[in-house]
ZAMARGU-4260 file (C-alpha; in steps of 0.2 Angstrom, whole numbers, plus 5000, padded with zeros to 4 digits):
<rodrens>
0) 5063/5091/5078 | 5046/5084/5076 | 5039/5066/5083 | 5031/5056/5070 | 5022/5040/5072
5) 5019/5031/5057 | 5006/5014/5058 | 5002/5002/5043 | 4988/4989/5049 | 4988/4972/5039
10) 4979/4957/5038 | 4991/4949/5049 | 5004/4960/5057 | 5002/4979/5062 | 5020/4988/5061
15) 5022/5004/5072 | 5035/5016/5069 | 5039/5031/5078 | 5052/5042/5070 | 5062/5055/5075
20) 5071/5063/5062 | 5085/5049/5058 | 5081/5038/5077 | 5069/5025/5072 | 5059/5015/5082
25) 5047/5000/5079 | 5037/4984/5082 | 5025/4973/5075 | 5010/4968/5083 | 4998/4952/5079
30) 4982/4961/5069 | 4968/4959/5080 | 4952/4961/5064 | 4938/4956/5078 | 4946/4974/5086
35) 4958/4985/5077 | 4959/4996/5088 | 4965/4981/5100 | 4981/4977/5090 | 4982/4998/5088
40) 4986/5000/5105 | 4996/4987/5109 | 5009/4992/5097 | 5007/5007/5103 | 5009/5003/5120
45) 5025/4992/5115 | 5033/5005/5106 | 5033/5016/5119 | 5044/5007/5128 | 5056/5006/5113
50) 5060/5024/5112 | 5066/5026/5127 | 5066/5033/5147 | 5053/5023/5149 | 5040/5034/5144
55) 5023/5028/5145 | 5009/5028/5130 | 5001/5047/5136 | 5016/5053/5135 | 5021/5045/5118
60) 5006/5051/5113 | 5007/5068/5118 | 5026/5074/5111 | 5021/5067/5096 | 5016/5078/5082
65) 5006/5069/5070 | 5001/5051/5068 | 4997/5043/5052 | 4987/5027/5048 | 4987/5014/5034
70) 4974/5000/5033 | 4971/4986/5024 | 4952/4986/5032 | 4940/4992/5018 | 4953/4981/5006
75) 4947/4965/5016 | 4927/4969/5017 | 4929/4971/4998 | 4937/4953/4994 | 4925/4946/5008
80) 4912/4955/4997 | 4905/4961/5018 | 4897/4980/5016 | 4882/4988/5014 | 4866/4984/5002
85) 4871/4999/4988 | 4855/5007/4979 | 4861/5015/4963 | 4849/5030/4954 | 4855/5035/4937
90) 4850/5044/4922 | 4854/5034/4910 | 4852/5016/4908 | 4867/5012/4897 | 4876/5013/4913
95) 4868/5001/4921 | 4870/4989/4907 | 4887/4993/4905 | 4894/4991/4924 | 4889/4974/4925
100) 4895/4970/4904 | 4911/4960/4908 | 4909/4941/4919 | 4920/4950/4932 | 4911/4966/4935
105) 4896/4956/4933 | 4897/4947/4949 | 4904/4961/4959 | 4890/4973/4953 | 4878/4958/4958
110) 4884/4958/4974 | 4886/4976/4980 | 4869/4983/4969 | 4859/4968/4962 | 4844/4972/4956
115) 4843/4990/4968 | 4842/5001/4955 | 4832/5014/4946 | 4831/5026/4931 | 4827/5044/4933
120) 4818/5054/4921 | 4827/5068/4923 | 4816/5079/4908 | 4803/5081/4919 | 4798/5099/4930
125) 4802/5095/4951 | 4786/5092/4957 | 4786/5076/4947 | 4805/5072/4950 | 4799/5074/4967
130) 4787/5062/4967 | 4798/5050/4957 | 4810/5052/4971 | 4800/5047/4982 | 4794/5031/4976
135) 4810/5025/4971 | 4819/5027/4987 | 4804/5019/4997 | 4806/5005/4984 | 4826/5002/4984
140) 4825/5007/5004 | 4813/4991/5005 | 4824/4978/4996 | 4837/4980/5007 | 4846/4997/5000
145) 4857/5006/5016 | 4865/5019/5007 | 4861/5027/4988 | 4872/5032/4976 | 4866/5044/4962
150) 4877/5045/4947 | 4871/5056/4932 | 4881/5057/4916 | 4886/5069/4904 | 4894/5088/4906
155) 4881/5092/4916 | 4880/5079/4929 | 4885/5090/4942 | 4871/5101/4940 | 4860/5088/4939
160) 4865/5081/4956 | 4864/5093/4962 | 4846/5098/4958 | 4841/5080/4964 | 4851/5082/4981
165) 4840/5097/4985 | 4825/5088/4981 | 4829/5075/4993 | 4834/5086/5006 | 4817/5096/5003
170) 4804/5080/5003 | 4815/5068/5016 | 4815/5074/5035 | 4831/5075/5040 | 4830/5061/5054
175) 4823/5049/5042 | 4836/5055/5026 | 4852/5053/5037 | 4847/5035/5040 | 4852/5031/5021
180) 4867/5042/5017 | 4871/5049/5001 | 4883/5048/4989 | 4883/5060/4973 | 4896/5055/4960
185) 4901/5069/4955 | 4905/5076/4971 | 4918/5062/4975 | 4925/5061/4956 | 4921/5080/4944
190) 4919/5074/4927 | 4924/5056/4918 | 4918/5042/4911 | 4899/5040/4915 | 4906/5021/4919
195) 4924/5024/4928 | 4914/5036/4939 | 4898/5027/4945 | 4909/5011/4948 | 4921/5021/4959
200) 4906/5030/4970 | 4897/5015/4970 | 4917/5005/4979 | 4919/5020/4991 | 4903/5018/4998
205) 4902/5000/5001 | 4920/5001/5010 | 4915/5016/5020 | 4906/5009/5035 | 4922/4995/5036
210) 4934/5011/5041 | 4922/5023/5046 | 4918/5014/5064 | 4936/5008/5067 | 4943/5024/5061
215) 4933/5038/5071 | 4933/5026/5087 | 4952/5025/5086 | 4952/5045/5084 | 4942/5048/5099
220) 4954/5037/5108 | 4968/5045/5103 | 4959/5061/5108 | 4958/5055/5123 | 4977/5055/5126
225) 4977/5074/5121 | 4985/5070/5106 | 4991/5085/5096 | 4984/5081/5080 | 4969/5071/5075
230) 4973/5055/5067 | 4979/5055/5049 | 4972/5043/5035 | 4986/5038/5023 | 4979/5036/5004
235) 4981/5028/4989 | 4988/5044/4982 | 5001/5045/4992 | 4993/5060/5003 | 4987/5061/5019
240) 4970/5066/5027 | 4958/5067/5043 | 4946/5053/5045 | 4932/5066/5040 | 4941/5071/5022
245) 4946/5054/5017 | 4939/5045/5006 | 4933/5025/5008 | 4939/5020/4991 | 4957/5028/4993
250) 4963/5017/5008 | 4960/5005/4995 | 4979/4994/4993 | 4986/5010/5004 | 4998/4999/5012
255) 5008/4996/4997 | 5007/5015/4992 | 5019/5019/5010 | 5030/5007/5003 | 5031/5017/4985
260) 5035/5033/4996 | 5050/5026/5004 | 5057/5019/4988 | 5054/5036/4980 | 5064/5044/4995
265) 5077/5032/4992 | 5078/5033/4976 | 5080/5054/4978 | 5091/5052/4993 | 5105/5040/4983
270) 5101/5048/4967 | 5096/5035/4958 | 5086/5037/4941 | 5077/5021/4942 | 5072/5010/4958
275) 5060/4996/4960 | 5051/4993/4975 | 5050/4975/4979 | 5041/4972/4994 | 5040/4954/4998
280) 5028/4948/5012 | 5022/4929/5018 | 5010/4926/5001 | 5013/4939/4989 | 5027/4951/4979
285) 5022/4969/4974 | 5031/4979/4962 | 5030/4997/4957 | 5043/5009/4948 | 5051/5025/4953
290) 5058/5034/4938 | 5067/5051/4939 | 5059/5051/4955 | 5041/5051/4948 | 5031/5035/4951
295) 5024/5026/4939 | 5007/5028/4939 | 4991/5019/4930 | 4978/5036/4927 | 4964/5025/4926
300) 4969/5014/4942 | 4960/4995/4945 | 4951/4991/4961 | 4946/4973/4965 | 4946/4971/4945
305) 4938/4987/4942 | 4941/5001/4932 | 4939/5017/4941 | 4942/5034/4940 | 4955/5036/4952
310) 4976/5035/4949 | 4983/5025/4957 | 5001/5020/4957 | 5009/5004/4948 | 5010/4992/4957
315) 5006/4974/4953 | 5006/4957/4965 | 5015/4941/4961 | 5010/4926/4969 | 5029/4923/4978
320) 5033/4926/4997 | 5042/4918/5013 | 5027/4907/5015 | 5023/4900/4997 | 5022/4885/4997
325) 5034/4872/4988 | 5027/4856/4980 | 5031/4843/4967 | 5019/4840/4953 | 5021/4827/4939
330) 5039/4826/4946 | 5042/4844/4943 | 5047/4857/4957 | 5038/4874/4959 | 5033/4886/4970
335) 5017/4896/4974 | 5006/4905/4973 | 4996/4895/4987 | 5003/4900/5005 | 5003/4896/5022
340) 5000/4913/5028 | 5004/4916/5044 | 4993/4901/5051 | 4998/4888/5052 | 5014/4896/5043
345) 5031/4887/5040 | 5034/4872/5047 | 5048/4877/5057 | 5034/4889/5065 | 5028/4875/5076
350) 5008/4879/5074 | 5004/4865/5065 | 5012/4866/5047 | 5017/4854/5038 | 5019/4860/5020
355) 5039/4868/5018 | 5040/4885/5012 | 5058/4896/5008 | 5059/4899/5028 | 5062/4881/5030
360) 5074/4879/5018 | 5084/4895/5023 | 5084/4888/5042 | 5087/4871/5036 | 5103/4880/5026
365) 5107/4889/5040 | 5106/4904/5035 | 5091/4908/5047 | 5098/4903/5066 | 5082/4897/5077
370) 5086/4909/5092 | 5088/4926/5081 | 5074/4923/5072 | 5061/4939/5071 | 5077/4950/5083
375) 5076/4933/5096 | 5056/4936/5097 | 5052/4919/5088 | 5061/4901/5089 | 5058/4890/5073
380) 5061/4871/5075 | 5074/4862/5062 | 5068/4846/5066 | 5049/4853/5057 | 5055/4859/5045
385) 5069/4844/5040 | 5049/4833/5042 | 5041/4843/5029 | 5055/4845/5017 | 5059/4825/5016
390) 5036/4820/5016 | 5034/4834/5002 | 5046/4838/4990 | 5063/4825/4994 | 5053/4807/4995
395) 5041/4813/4981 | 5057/4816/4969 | 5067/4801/4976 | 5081/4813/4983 | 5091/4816/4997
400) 5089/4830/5011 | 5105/4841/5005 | 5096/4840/4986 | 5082/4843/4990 | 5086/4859/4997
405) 5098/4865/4983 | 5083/4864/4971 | 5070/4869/4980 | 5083/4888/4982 | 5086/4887/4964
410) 5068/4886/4960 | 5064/4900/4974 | 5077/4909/4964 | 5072/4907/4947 | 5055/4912/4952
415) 5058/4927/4960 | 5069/4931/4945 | 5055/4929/4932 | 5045/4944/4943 | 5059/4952/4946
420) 5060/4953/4925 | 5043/4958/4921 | 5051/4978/4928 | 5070/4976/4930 | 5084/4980/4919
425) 5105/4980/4920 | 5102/5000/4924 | 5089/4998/4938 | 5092/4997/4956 | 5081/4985/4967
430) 5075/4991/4984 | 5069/4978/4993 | 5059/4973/5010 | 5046/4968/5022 | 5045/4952/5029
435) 5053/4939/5018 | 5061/4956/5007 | 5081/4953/5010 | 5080/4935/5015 | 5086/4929/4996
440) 5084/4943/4987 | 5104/4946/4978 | 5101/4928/4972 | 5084/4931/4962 | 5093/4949/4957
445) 5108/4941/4950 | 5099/4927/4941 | 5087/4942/4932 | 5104/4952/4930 | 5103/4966/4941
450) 5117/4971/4950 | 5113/4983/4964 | 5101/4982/4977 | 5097/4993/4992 | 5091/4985/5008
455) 5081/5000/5018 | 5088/4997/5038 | 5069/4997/5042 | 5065/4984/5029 | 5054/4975/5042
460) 5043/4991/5043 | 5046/4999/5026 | 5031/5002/5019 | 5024/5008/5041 | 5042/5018/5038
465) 5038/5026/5020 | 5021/5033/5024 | 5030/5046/5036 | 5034/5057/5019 | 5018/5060/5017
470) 5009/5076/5018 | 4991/5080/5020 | 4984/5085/5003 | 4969/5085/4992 | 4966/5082/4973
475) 4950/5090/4963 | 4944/5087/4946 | 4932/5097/4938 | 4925/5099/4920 | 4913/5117/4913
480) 4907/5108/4899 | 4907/5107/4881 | 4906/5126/4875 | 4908/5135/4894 | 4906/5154/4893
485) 4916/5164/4904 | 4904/5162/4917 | 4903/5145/4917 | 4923/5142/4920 | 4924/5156/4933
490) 4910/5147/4941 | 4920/5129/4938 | 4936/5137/4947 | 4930/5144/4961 | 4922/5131/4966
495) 4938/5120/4966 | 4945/5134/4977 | 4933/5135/4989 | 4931/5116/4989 | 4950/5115/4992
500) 4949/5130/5005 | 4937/5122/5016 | 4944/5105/5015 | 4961/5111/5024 | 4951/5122/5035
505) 4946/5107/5042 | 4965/5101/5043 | 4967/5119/5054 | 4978/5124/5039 | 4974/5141/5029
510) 4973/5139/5011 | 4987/5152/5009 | 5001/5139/5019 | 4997/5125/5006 | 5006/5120/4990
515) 4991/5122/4975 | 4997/5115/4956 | 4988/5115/4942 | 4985/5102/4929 | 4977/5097/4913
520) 4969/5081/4912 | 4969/5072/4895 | 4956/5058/4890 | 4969/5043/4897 | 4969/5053/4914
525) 4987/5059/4914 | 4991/5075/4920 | 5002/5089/4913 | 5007/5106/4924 | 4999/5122/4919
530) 5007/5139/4924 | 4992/5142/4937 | 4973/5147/4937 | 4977/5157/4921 | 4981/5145/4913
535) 4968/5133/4920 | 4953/5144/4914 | 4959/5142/4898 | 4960/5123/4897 | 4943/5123/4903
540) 4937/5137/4890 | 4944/5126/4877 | 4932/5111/4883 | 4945/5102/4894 | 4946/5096/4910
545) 4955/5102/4927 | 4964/5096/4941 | 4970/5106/4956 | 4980/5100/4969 | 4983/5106/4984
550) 4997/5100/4998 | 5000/5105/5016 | 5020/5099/5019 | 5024/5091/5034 | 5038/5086/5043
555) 5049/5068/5036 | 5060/5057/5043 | 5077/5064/5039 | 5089/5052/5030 | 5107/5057/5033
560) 5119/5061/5020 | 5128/5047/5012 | 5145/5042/5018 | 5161/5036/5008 | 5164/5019/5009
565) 5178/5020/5022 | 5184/5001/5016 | 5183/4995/5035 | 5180/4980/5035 | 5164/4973/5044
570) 5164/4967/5062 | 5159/4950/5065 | 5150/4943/5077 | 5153/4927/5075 | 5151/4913/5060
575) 5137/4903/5056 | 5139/4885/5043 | 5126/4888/5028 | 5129/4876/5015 | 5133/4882/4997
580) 5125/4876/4980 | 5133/4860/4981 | 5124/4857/4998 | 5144/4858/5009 | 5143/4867/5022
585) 5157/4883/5027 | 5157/4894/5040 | 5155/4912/5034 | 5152/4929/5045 | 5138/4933/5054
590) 5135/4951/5056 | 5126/4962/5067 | 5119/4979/5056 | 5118/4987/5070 | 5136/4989/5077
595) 5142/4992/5061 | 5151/5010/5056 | 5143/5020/5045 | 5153/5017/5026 | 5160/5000/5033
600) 5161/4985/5019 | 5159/4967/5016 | 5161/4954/5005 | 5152/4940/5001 | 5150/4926/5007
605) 5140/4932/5023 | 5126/4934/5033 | 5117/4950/5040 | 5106/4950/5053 | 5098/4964/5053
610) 5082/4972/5062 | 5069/4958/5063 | 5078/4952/5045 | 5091/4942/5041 | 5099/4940/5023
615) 5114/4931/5015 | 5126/4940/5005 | 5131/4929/4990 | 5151/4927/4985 | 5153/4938/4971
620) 5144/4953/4982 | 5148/4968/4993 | 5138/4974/5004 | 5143/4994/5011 | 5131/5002/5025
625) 5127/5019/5021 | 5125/5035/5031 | 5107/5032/5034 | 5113/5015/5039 | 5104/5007/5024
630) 5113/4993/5015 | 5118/4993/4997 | 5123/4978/4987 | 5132/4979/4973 | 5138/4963/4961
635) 5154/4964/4956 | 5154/4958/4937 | 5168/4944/4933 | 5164/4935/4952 | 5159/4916/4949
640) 5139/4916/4947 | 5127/4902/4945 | 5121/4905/4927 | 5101/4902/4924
</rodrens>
């Protein structure tokens, strides 16, 4: 049985997971952006003592077999517009006119390039290029450029770069050249749009230096330990790499993507044909759909508004979470999309907050008890949150306390079901998590009309959890031209080969271990299988273009096999009073996931505390735990139901 740690490192808490096969263990840990490394090890260090005997961090370290790392890092420097000066070289200047075309890509092209850029005559014989080189890299190095990108367009681009990187390499002393790295477009993205292309070499290298220092000081402290494997970098893609073969612009919205993972592998663990993710953190919601267990994917992906190359999957962001904040304008109720973060956070927080968010109104309901909050970790104050519910939403609309917070769920609720519509249908499931995921979800999923919901037991964790069914992989595109000869696509093809060979090389994993597919890619980007690299030279000889992929498995957390529901009832720890829709309070069951059987049952209503979650169960609901101790919620049709 293998050890896995699995770690995704957010703006404001890092989750640590370490798995083995179905015993999972983890923490959260406060991100520590002045030092990631800081908040790394702590969570390490915390989870070590979580697993068991005691064992200390080394030895955590060394009987695990490989480590993965998601981080929001590089996503951060981009919104905060912090990276290097860019200079761009290019070939054409239609492209340069047409990345900064639209207000939006305007002001980002403004800020990472500006005017550090230059047009290469690229008709002329070496010795002049050379000298053109020369002045134009003096002249961009001077205003400030710390790094070039050289993008050249059309079937031949690659040729052409290369021709202009051996040139540099020629007239620039090495010393002096490695001061201002290079990036050649088509070496990070074979082929595409001339636009699509620059823009995404000209995003991977402004986030590089944000994870390249963090990243590979990280590693050699890992090293340090005697780690078995180097560190793994989880993607965008959904594939995992070493520092050294991972790419700046796919850690981009990698967080998220771990999530996607773990709701496609419960979507093929339960069988179902069509899950949404709904991962609902302090500010935000994020979606994305698993169908027949493929995920829906945009082949022309968007980063920070842009338009790149890259596919990335679905997944779009909805300004609702546990810390948005509630307010009355013009006498109407809403919610969002501004938040409290996590500082000052809720009011019931007790760090200085004093605008009330659904936290407070689910303690103020009872739902949320003050001392379980968080697995005991964190006390929230009633008497805050009570404070800010009367100064902002119950004096402003001349209402009681009770009323107050009746509304202010309903509105939560009908908020949450408006996203939950833009993707969700009768037939789909709803797999929901992170922080704020479970808390109120069966209400927002009845009121959009879906009936079933699956809450992962890790729901705290889910998307740290879902990046341990990655594998270590690597995708190549590549095009041979308008009319190639059979030179020409022989030539095309073994370089994607020996491209891909010495890539896992560098994973210590022979070519002949991995997993290669081959695919045809059309002019929106999608893919379809080919039969192999037959096949493949043949697309190419008829003008199209290629993508190989190539996968190293490697081990995944093992969901057991679901039980029957045994119909034994849930054992109750106690009862808690949370008042209905009317605002009168009842007692209803409080239970503990984790001493419950495997196939036991509930009804709603009731309350389930769960690891660092809590969530209510709705009357009209049953609630079944599953082998993998997962919880799935199911809406019995003909049960009372508030109607929108």
């Amino acid at each position: 049985m293998s050890r896995l740690i699995t770690i995704d490192n957010g703006g404001t808490l890092t989750d640590v997971c370490v798995i083995d096969g179905q015993q999972v263990a983890y923490t959260k840990t406060l991100t520590t952006p002045h030092d990631l490394s800081r908040c790394l090890f702590d969570g390490l260090e915390r989870v070590s003592h979580e697993v068991g005997d005691a064992r200390s961090l080394p030895a955590l370290l060394r009987t695990t077999d490989y480590i993965r790392y998601s981080t929001t890092q590089g996503t951060n420097a981009l919104v905060q517009r912090v990276g290097p000066r860019l200079g761009l070289l290019v070939d054409d200047p239609r492209i340069l006119e047409d990345l900064a075309r639209e207000e939006e890509t305007a002001d980002l092209y403004a800020a990472l390039v500006g005017s550090r850029s230059a047009v290469l005559d690229l008709g002329v014989d070496d010795e002049t290029l050379e000298g053109e080189l020369v002045t134009v890299c003096n002249r961009l190095a001077a205003e400030g450029a710390s790094r070039f990108v050289i993008s050249v367009g059309g079937p031949d681009g690659a040729v052409a770069e290369r021709r202009i990187r051996d040139l540099l390499l020629a007239i620039f002393p090495r010393q002096l050249l490695g001061a201002v790295p290079l990036l050649f477009s088509n070496e990070l993205i074979g082929g595409d749009d001339d636009v699509r292309r620059t823009w995404s070499s000209l995003l991977n290298a402004f986030l590089h230096p944000a994870m390249e220092r963090f990243l590979f000081n990280a590693e050699s402290r890992l090293r340090e330990h005697r780690t078995r494997n180097p560190l793994l970098v989880f993607r965008n893609d959904g594939a995992s790499s070493r520092v050294a073969k991972s790419a700046a612009i796919k850690t981009y919205s990698s967080g998220p993507r771990g999530g996607v993972e773990g709701t496609r592998a419960l979507a093929r663990h339960y069988g179902l044909d069509e899950v949404l993710m709904v991962d609902v953190g302090g500010t935000t919601t994020d979606l994305a759909m698993v169908r027949d267990g493929a995920v829906d994917i945009d082949w022309f992906g968007t980063v920070a508004g842009v338009t790149t190359s890259l596919p990335l999957a679905r997944i779009t962001s909805h300004g609702i979470g546990g810390s948005s904040v509630f307010h009355v304008t013009d006498g109407v109720l809403g919610v969002g999309p501004r938040s409290v973060g996590a500082a000052p956070g809720p009011a019931c927080f007790g760090l200085g907050g004093t605008q009330a968010t659904i936290t407070d109104v689910l303690l103020l309901t009872g739902v949320l008890d003050s001392s379980t909050y968080l697995g005991g970790t964190f006390r929230l104050d009633v008497d805050r949150s009570a404070a800010a519910v009367r100064a902002t939403i119950a004096d402003p609309l001349g209402i009681d306390l009770p009323e107050a917070l009746t509304r202010m769920q309903d509105t939560y609720a009908a908020r949450m079901a408006e996203v939950l519509r833009t993707e969700a249908g009768p037939a789909t499931t709803i797999a929901a998590f992170g922080g704020a995921g479970p808390m109120s979800i069966c209400a927002a999923a009845r009121r959009a009309g879906v009936p079933n919901v699956v809450i992962p037991r890790s729901a705290a964790v889910f998307s740290a959890f879902g990046i341990g069914f990655s594998d270590i992989g690597q995708t190549y595109r590549t095009a041979a031209g308008d009319r190639p000869d059979d030179a020409a696509v022989t030539a095309a093809i073994e370089e994607l080969l020996a491209h891909a060979e010495r890539d896992m090389f560098a994973e210590n994993i022979a070519i002949a271990d991995c997993e290669l597919t081959w695919a045809v890619v059309d002019a929106a980007g999608a893919t379809t299988p080919l039969g192999g690299r037959d096949d493949a030279a043949r697309a190419l000889k008829a003008g199209g273009r290629v993508q190989l992929q190539v996968v190293a498995v490697l081990p995944h957390p093992r969901l057991e096999d679901p039980v029957a529901i045994s119909h034994t009832a849930f054992e109750s720890s106690g009862t808690r009073a949370v008042a209905d829709a009317t605002g009168t309070r009842s007692e209803v069951p409080v239970v503990d996931l984790a001493r419950q059987e495997h196939g036991a049952e509930g009804h709603g209503p009731l309350v389930v505390e769960g690891p660092f979650f809590t969530m209510f169960v709705p009357d009209g609901w049953t609630v079944a735990v599953s082998g993998s101790g997962d919880l799935l919620l199911t809406d019995i049709p003909g049960s009372s139901k508030e109607n929108d």
